[in-house]
C-alpha positions as CSV (number, residue, x, y, z in Angstrom):
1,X,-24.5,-11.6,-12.8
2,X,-21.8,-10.1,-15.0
3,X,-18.4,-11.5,-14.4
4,X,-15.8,-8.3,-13.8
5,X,-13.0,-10.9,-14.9
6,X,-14.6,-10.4,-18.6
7,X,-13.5,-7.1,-18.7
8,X,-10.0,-7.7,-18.4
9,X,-10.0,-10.9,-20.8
10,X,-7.1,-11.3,-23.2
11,X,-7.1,-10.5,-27.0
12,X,-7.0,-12.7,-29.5
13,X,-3.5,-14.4,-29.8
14,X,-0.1,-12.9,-30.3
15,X,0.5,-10.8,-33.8
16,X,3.9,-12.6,-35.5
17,X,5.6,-9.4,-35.3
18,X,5.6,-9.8,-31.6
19,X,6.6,-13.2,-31.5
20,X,10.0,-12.7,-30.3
21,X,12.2,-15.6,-29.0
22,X,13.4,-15.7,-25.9
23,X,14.6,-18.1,-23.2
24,X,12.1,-18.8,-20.7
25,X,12.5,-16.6,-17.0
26,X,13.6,-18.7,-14.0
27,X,15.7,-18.2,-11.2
28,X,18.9,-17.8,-13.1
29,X,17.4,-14.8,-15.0
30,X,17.0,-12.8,-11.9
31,X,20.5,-10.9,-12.1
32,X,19.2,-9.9,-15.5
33,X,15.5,-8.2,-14.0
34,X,16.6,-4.3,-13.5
35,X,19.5,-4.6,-16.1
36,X,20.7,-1.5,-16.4
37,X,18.4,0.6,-13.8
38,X,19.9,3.2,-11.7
39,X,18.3,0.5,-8.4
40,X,19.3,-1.9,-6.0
41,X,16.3,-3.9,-6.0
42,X,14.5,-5.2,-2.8
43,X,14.5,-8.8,-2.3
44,X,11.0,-9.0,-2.0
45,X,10.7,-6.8,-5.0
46,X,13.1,-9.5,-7.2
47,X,10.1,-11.9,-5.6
48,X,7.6,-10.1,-6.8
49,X,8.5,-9.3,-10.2
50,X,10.0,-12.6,-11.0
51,X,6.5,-14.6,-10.2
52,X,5.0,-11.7,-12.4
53,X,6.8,-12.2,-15.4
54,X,6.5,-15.8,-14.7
55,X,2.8,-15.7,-15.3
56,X,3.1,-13.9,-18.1
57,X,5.1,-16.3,-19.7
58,X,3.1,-19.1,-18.7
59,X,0.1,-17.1,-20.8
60,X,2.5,-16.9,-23.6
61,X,3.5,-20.5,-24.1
62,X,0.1,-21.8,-22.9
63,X,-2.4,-19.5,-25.3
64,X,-5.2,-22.0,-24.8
65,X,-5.2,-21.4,-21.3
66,X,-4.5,-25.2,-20.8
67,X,-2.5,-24.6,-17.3
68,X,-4.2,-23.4,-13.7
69,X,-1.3,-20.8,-13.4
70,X,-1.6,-19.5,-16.5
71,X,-2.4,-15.3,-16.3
72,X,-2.7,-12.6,-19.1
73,X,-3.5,-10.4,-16.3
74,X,-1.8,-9.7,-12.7
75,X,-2.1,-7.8,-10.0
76,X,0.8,-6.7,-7.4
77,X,-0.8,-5.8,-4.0
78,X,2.1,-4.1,-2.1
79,X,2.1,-0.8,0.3
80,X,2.9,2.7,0.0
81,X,6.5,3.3,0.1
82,X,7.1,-0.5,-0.9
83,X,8.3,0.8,-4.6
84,X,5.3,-0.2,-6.6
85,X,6.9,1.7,-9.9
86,X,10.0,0.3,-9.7
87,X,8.5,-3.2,-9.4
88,X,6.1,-2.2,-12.8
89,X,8.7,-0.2,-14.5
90,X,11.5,-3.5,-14.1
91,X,8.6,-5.8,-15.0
92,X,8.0,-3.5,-18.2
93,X,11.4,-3.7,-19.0
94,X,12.0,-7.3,-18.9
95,X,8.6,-7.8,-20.9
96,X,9.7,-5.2,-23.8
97,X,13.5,-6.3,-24.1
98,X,12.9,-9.9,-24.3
99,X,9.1,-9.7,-26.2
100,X,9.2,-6.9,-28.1
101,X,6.0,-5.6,-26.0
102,X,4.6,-2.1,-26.7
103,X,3.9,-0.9,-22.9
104,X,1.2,1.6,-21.7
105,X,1.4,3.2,-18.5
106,X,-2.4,3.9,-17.0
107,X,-4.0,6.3,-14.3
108,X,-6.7,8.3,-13.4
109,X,-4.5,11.4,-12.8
110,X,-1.5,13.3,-14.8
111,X,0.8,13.5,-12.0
112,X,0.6,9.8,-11.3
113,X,1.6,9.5,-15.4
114,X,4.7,12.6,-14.7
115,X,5.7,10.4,-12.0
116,X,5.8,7.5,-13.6
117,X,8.0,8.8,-16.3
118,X,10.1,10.6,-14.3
119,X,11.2,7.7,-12.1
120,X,11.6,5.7,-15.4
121,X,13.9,8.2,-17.0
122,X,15.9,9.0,-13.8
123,X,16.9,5.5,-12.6
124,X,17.4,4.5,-16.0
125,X,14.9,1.6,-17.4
126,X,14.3,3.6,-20.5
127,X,11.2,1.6,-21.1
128,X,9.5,3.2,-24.3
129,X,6.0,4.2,-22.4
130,X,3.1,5.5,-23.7
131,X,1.1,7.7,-21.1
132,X,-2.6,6.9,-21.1
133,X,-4.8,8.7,-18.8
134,X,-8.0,6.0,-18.3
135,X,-10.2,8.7,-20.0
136,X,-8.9,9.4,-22.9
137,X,-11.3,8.8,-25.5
138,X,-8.9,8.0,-28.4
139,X,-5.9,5.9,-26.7
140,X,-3.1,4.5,-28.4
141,X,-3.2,0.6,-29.0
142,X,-0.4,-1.2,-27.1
143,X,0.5,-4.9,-26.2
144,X,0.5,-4.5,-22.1
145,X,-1.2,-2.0,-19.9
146,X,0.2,-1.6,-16.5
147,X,-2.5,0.0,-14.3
148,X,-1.2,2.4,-11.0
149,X,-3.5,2.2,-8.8
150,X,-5.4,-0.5,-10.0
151,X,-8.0,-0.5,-7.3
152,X,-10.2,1.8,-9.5
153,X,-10.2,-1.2,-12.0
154,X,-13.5,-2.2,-11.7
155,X,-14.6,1.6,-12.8
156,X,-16.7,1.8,-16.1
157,X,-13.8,4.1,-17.4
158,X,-11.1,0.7,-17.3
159,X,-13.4,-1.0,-18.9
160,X,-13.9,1.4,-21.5
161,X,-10.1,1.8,-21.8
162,X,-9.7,-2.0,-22.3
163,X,-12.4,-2.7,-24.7
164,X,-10.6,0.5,-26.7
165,X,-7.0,-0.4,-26.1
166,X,-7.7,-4.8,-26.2
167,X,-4.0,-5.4,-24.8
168,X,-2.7,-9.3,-24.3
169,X,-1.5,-8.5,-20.7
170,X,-2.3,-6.1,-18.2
171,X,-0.6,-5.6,-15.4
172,X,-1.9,-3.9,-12.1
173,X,-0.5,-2.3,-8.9
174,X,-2.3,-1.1,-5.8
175,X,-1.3,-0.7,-2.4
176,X,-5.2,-1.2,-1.0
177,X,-6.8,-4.4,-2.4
178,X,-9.3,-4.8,0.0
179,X,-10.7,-1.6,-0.9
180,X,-13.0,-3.5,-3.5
181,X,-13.0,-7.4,-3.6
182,X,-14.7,-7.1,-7.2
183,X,-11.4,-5.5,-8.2
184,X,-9.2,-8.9,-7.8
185,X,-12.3,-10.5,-9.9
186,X,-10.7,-8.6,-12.7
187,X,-7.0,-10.2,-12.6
188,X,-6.2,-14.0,-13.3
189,X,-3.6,-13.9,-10.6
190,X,-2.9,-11.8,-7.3
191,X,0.5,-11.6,-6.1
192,X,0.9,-10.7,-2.5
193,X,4.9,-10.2,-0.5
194,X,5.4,-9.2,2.3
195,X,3.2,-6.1,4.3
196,X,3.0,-3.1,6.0
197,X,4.6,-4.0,9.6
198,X,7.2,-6.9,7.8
199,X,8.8,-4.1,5.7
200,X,8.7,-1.8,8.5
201,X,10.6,-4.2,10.7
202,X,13.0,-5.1,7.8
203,X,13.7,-1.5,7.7
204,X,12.1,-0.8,4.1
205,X,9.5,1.6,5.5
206,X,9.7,4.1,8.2
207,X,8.9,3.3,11.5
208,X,6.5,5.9,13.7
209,X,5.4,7.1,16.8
210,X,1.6,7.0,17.3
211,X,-0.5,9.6,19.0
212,X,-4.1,9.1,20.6
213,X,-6.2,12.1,21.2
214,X,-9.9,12.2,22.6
215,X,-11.5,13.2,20.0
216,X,-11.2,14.0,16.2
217,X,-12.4,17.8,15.8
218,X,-11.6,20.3,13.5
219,X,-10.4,22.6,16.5
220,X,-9.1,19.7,18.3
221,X,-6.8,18.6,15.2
222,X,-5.8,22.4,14.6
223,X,-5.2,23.3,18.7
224,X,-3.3,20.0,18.8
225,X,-1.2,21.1,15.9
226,X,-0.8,24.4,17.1
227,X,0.8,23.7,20.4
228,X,3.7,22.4,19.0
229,X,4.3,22.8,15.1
230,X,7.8,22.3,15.1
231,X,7.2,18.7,16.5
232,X,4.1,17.7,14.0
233,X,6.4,19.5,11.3
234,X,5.0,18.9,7.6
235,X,1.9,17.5,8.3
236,X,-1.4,16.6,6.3
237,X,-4.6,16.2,8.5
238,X,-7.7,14.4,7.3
239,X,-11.2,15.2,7.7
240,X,-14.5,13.7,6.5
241,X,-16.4,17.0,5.1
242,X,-15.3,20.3,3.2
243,X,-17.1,22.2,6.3
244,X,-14.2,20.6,8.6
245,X,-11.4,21.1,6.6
246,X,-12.4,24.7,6.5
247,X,-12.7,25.0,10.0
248,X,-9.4,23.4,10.6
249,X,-7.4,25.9,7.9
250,X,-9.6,28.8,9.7
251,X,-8.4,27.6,13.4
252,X,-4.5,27.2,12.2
253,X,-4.4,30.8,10.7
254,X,-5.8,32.2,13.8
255,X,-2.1,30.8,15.3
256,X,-0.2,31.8,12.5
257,X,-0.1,28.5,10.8
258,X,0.0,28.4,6.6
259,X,-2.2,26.1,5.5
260,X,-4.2,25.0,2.4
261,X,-7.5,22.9,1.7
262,X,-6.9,20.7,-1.3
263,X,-10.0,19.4,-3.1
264,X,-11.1,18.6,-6.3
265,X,-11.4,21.7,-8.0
266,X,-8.4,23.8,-6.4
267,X,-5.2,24.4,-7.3
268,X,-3.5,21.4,-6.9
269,X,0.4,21.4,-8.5
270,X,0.5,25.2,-6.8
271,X,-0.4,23.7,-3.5
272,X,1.7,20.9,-3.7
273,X,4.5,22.4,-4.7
274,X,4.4,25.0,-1.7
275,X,4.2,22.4,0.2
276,X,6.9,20.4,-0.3
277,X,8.9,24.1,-0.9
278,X,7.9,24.8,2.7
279,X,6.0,27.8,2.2
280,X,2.8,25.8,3.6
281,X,3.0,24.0,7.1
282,X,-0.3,22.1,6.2
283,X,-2.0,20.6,3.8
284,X,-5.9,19.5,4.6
285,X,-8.2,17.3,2.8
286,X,-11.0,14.8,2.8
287,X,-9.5,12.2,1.1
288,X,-7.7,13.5,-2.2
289,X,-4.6,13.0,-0.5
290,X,-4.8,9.3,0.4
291,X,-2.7,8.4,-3.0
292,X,-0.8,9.6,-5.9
293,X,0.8,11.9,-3.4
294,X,4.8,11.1,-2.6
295,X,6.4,13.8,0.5
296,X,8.8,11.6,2.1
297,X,9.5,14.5,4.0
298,X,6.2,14.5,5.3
299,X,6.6,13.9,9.0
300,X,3.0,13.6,10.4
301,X,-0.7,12.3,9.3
302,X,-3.9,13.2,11.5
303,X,-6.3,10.5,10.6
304,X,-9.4,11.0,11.0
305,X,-11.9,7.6,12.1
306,X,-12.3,5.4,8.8
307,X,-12.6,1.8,7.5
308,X,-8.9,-0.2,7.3
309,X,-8.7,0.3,3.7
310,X,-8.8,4.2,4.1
311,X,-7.2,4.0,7.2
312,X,-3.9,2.2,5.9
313,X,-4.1,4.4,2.9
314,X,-4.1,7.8,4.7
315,X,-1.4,6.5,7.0
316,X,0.6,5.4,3.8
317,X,1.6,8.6,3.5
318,X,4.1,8.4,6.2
319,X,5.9,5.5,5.6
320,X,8.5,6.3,2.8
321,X,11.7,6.8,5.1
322,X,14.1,10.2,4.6
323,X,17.2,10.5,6.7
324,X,16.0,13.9,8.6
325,X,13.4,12.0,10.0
326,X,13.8,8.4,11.5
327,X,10.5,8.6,13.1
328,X,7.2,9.7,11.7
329,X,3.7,10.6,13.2
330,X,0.5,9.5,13.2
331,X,-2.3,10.7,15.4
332,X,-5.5,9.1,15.4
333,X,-8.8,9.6,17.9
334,X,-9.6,7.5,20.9
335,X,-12.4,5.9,19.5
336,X,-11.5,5.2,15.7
337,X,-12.6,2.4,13.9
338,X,-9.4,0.8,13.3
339,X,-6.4,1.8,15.1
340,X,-3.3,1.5,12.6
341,X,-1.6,-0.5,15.2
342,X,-3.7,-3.3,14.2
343,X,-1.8,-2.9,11.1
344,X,2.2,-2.3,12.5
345,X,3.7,-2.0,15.5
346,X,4.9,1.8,16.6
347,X,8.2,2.5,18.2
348,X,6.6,4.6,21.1
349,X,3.0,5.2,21.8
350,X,1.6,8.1,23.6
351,X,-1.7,9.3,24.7
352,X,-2.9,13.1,25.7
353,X,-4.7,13.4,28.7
354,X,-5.8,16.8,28.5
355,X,-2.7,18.3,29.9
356,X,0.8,16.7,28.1
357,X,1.2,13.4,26.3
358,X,1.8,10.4,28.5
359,X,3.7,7.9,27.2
360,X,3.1,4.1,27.1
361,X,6.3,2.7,27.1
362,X,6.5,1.4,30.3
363,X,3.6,-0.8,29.2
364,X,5.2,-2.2,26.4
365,X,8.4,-3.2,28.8
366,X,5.8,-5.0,30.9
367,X,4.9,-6.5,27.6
368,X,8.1,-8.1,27.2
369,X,8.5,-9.5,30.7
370,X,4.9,-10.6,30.1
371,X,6.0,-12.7,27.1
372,X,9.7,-13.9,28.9
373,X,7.8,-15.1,31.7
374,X,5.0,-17.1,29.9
375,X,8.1,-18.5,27.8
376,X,9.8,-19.8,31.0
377,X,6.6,-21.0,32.1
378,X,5.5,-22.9,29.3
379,X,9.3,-24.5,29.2
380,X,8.8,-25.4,32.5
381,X,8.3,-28.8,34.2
382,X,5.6,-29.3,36.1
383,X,4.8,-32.1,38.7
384,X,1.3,-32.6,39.6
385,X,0.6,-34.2,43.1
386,X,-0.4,-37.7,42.8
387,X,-4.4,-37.7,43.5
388,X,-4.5,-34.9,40.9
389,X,-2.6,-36.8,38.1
390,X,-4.3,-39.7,38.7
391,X,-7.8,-37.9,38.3
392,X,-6.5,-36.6,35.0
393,X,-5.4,-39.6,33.7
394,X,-8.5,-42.0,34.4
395,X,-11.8,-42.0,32.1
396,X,-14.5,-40.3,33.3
397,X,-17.2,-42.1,36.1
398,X,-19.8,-41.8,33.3
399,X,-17.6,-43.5,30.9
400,X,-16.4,-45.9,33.4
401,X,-20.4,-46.9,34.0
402,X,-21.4,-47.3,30.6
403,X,-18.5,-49.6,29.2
404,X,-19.5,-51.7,32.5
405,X,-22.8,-52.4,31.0
């Protein structure tokens, strides 16, 4: 059985050009993390980054790999929204002002590397990066590779890239970990904050109204849509063939709704960019959509039934908050695999039953009295009447026989 880990193995030990001296990272160095950047960092991002650079260091001072917490490679599992690029870009910085590091920035597509360098640029970190898309055939040789969206890690093409590039560290960052175990197989250490419904509730991420419909049809989607577009506003809606999304862009122009199907082999940057211009309501897709894709103007999601992973990843899209709307969307079918309220708690829930949308607040008031009163209850006192306690104090009859014998 081949080991994935392999793959991401370090090189050989540190060139003396590199060997830069600095004073090991601890608590007292986390004012110095950001230095400089245009960002007032999240606490759990200071978390994050600081047990990051941590393990690093440990590799560095430990290059036999003499200590369990030693890592030349980590991986930052975090959601959408959560500011995975600022966490990798700050974690760059540090690595290259203190070490001397040459950094490569690594994805599969060119407008995950533009917005990489944009955010790096505009809030300041001025991190020297070198943009490496994971096919390149020639790519330059640098000291760390950070890896956005590092769940397509285990892919031939990393592997490739690594064996090409050989960096000491690599550093990854994904926002769906459980898409592919085998991927975490590939990293000496997996650092994990807080999730989806904590951030929402710490007011990092948006919070959102769900939606349940019957069922999750082109024409339902698209007549659903249609009845009230000013509501759904910027939407994208997800479907699980070309045929569908079709049928869905087909069924919103018969109401007047712009729309366009993004796949593949279309027009991407032109589509994008009229939709986040406004000149298209809609945006439909299989699943093309499901990362590398930032709106956070985007006010609704139609997901259609999938697996967690896909699910929390097609929801994702939502979650990055923008003052105009407090509240985003996300409708999902009756019968779907895995509700995203297994995931976070919505501020309202509402349900369409064929005529209007009924709302399910009242429930979730019953909810709370629900929990007061088992609170008081198990607070309470409770006296049992004599015969009773005394039956559930005493040992069993069949017990009582046998220690008789």
């Amino acid at each position: 059985m081949i080991q994935h880990k392999s793959l991401l193995s370090p090189a050989p030990l540190f060139d003396d050009a590199l060997a830069v001296s600095a004073a090991p990272f601890d608590e007292s160095c986390l004012d110095d993390l950001f230095e400089g950047a245009m960002v007032d960092p999240r606490p759990y991002q200071l978390r994050i980054a600081s047990k990051a650079i941590s393990a690093f260091e440990e590799h560095r001072a430990d290059p036999f790999h003499e200590l369990s917490a030693s890592a030349a490679s980590v991986l930052v599992e975090s959601p959408t929204g959560s500011g995975k690029t600022v966490m990798g870009l700050g974690i760059a910085q540090w690595m290259q002002k203190h070490y001397g590091l040459s950094i490569g920035w690594v994805a599969m597509r060119r407008n995950l590397l533009q917005q990489a360098q944009e955010e790096n640029l505009r809030r300041g970190f001025d991190v020297k990066l070198e943009l490496i898309s994971m096919f390149d055939k020639n790519p330059p040789k640098v000291d760390m590779l950070i890896v956005d969206e590092a769940q397509h890690d285990a892919a031939s093409s990393m592997a490739n890239l690594h064996c090409s590039v050989r960096p000491q560290y690599i550093l990854g960052l994904t926002a769906t970990p459980f898409r592919s175990d085998r991927v975490k197989l590939c990293f000496d250490t997996v650092i994990k904050d807080a999730g989806i419904h904590q951030l929402i509730q710490d007011d990092y991420l948006s919070r959102f109204h769900h939606f349940t419909i019957p069922e999750y049809t082109p024409e339902a989607v698209a007549e659903h849509y249609a009845r009230s577009p000013l509501h759904w506003g910027k939407s994208i809606m997800f479907f699980h063939r070309r045929q569908q999304c079709d049928v869905a862009q087909t069924a919103l122009a018969a109401h007047g709704i712009r729309s366009e199907v993004v796949t593949a082999t279309s027009d991407r940057e032109r589509q994008l960019s009229d939709f986040v211009a406004g000149r298209v309501q809609v945006l439909i897709n299989m699943s093309i959509l499901t990362e590398g894709f930032d709106c956070p103007d985007l006010q609704t999601v139609f997901c259609r039934p999938s697996s967690r992973a896909c699910t929390i990843q097609m929801c994702g899209r939502v979650f990055r908050k923008h003052a105009a709307h407090p509240f985003k969307q996300i409708v999902q079918c009756r019968n779907t695999p895995h509700p995203i309220l297994k995931t976070a708690t919505a501020a309202e829930q509402y349900v369409w039953n064929g005529e209007m949308w009924r709302s399910l607040k009242m429930n979730r008031e019953i909810s709370k009295i629900s929990t007061r009163t088992r609170q008081l209850i198990a607070g309470a006192e409770v006296k049992l009447p004599k015969l009773v306690a005394a039956a559930r104090t005493s040992k069993p009859f069949w017990q009582q026989v046998r220690e008789s014998f």
